[in-house]
OpenMM code with the backbone's topology and positions (N, CA, C; nanometers):
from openmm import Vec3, app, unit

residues = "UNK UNK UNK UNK UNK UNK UNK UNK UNK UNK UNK UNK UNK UNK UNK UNK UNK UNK UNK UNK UNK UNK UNK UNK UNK UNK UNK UNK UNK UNK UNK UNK UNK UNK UNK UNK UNK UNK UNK UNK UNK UNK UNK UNK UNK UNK UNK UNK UNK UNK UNK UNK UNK UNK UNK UNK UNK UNK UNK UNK UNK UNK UNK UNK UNK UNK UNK UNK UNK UNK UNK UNK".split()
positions = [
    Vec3(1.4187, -0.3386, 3.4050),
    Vec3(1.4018, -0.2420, 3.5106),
    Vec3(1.4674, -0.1092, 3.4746),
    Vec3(1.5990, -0.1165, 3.4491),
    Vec3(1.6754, 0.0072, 3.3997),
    Vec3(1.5710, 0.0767, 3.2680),
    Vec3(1.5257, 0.0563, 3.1535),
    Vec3(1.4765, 0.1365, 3.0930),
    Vec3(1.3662, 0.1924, 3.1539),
    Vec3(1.2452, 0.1240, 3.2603),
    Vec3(1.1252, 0.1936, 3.3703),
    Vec3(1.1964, 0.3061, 3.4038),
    Vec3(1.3188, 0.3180, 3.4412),
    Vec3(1.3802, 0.4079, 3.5292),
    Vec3(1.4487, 0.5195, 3.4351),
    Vec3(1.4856, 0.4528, 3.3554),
    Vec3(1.5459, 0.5889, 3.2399),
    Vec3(1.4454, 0.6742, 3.1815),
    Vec3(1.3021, 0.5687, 3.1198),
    Vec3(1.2058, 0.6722, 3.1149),
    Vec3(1.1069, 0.7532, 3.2280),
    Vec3(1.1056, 0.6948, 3.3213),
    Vec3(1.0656, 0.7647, 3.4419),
    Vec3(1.1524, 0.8766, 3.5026),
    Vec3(1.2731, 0.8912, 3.4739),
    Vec3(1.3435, 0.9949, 3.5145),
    Vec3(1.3439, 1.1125, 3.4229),
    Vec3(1.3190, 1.0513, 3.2930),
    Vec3(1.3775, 1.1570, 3.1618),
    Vec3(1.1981, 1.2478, 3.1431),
    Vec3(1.0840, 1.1579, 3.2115),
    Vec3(0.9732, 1.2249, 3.2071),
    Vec3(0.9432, 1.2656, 3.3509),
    Vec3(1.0610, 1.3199, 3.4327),
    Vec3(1.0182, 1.3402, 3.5590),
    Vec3(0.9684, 1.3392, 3.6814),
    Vec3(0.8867, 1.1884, 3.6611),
    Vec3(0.7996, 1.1131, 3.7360),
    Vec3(0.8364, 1.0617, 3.8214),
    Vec3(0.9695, 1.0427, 3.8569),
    Vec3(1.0735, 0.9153, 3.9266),
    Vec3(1.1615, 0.9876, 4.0111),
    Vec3(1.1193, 0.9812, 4.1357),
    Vec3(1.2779, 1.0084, 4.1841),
    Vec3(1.3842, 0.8837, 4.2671),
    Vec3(1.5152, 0.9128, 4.1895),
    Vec3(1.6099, 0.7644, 4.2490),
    Vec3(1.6617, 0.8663, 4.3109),
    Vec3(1.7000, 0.8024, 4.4637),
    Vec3(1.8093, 0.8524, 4.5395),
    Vec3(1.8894, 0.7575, 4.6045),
    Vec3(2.0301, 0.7481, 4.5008),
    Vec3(2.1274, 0.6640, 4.5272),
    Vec3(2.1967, 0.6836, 4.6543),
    Vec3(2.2196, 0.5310, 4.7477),
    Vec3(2.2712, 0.5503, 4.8428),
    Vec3(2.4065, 0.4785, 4.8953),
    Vec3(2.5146, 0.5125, 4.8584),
    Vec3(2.6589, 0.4535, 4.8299),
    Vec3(2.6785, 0.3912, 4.9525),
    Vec3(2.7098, 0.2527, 4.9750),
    Vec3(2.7971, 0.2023, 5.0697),
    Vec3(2.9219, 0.2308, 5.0784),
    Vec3(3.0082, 0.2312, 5.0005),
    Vec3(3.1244, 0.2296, 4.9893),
    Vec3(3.1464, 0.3093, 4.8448),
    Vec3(3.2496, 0.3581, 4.8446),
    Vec3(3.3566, 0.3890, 4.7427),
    Vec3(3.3350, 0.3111, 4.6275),
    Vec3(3.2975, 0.3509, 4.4384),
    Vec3(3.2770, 0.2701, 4.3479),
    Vec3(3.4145, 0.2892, 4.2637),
    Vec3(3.4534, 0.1518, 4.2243),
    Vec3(3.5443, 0.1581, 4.1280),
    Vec3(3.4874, 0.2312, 3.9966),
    Vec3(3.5073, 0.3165, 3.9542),
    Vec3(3.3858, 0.3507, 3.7815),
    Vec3(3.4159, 0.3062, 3.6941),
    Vec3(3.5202, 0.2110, 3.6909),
    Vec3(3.5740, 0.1184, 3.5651),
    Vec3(3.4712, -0.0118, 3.5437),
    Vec3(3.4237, -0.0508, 3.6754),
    Vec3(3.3660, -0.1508, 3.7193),
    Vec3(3.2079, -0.1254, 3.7104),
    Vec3(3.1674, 0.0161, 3.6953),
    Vec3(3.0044, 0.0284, 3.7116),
    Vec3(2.9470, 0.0487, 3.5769),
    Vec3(2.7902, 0.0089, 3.5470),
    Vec3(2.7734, 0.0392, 3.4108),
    Vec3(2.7366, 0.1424, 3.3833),
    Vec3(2.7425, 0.1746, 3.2389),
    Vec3(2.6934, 0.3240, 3.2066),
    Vec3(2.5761, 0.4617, 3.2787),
    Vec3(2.5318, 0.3548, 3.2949),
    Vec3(2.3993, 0.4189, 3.3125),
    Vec3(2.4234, 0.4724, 3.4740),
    Vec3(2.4800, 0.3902, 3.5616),
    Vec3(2.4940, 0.4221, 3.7375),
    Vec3(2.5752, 0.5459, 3.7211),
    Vec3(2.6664, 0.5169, 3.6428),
    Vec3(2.7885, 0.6327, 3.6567),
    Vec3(2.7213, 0.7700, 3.6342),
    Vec3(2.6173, 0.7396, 3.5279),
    Vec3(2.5491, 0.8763, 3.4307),
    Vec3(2.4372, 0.9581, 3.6191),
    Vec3(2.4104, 0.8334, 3.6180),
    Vec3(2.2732, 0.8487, 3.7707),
    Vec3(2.3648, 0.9077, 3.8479),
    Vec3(2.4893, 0.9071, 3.8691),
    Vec3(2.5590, 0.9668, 3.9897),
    Vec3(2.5931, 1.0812, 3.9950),
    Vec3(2.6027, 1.1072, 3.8531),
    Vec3(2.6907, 1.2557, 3.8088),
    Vec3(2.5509, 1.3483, 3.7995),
    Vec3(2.4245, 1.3344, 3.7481),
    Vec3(2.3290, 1.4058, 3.7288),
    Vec3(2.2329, 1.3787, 3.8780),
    Vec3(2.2337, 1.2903, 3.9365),
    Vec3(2.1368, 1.2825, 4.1201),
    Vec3(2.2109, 1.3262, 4.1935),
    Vec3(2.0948, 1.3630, 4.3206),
    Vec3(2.1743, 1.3771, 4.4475),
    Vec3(2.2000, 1.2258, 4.4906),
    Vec3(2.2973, 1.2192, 4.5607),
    Vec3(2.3427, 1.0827, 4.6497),
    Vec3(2.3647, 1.0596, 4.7412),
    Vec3(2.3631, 0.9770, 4.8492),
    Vec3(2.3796, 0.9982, 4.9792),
    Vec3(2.5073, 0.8790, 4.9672),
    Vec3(2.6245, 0.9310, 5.1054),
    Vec3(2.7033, 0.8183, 5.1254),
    Vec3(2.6868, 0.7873, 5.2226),
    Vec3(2.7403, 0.6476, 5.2469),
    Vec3(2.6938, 0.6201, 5.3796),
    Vec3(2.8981, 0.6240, 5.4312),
    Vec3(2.8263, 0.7059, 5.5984),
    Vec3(2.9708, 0.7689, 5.6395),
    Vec3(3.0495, 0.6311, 5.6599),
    Vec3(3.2131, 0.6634, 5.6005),
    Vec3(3.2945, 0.5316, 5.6012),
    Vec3(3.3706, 0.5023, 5.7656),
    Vec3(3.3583, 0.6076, 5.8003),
    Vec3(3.4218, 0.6306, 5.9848),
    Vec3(3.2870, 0.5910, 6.0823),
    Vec3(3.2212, 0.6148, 6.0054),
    Vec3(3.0952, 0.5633, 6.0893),
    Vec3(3.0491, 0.6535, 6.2515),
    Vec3(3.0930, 0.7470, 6.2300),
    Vec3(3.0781, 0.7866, 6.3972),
    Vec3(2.8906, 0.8129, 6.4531),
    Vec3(2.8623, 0.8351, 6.5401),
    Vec3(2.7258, 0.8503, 6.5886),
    Vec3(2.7079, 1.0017, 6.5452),
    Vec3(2.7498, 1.1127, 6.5247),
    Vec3(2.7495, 1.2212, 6.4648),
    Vec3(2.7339, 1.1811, 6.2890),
    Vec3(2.8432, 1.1417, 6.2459),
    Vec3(2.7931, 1.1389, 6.1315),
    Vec3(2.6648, 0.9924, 6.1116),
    Vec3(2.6766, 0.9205, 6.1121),
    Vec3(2.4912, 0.8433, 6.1486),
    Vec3(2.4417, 0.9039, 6.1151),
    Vec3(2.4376, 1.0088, 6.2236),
    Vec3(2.2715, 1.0739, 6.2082),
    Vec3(2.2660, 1.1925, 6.1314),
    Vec3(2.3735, 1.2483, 6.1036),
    Vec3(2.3988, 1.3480, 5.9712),
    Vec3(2.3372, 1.2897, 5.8574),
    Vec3(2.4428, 1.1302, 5.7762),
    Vec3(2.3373, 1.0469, 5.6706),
    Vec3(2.1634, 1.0250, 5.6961),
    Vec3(2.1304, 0.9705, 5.8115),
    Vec3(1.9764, 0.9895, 5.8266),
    Vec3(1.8920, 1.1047, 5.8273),
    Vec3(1.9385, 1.1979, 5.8832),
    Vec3(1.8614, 1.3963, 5.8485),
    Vec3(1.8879, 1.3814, 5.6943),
    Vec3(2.0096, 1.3381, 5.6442),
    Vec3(2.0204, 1.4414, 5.4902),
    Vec3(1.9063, 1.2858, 5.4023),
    Vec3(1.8960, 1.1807, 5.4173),
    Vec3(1.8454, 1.1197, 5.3712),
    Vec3(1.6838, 1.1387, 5.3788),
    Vec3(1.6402, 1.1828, 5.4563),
    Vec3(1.5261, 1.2329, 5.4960),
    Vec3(1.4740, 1.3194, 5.4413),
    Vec3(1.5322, 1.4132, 5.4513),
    Vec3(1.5227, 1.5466, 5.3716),
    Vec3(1.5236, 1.5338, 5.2198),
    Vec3(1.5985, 1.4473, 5.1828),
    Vec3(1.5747, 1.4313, 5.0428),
    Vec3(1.4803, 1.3558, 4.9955),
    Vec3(1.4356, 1.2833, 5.0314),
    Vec3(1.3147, 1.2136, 5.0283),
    Vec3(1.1497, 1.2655, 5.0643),
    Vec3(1.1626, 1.4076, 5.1347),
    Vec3(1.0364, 1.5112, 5.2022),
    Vec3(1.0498, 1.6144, 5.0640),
    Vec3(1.1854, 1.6198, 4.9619),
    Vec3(1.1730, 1.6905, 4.9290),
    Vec3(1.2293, 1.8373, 4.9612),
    Vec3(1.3208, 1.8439, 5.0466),
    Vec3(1.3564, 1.9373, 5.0672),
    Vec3(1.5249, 1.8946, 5.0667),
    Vec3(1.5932, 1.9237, 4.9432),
    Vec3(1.6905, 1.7964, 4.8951),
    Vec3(1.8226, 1.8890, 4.8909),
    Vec3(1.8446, 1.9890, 5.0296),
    Vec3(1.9125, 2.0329, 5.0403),
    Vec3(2.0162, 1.9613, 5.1453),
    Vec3(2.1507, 1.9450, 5.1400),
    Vec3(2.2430, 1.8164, 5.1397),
    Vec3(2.3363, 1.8927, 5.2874),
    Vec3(2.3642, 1.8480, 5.3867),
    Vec3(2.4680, 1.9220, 5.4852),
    Vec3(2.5967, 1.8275, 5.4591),
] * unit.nanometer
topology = app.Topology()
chain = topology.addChain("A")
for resn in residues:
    res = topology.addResidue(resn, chain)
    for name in ("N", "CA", "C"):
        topology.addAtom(name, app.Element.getBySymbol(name[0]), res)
């Protein structure tokens, strides 16, 4: 699966939009996620969880996905 995705990204065709649950150890992740994190946009998912932020992660997730992958 990972190489579909390395060449689908490196020929432009692909868009991944990583969506963090939690906080990653980077000692613990493999090469390639760490590389996807530093070069994509990403969404986190809020750790306080409030109903404001909710729906902040769902607009910005949206938006990046319409393509208009500008992040609040």
């Amino acid at each position: 699966m990972f190489l579909g995705v390395k060449s689908g990204l490196a020929e432009k065709r692909l868009v991944v939009v990583p969506v963090l649950l939690e906080d990653l150890d980077k000692t613990l992740v493999d090469s390639f996620v760490c590389t996807l994190l530093h070069t994509t946009t990403y969404i986190a998912w809020p750790a306080r969880g409030t109903s404001t932020e909710i729906e902040r992660f769902w607009k910005n997730l949206s938006r990046v996905i319409s393509g208009r992958r500008r992040i609040q």
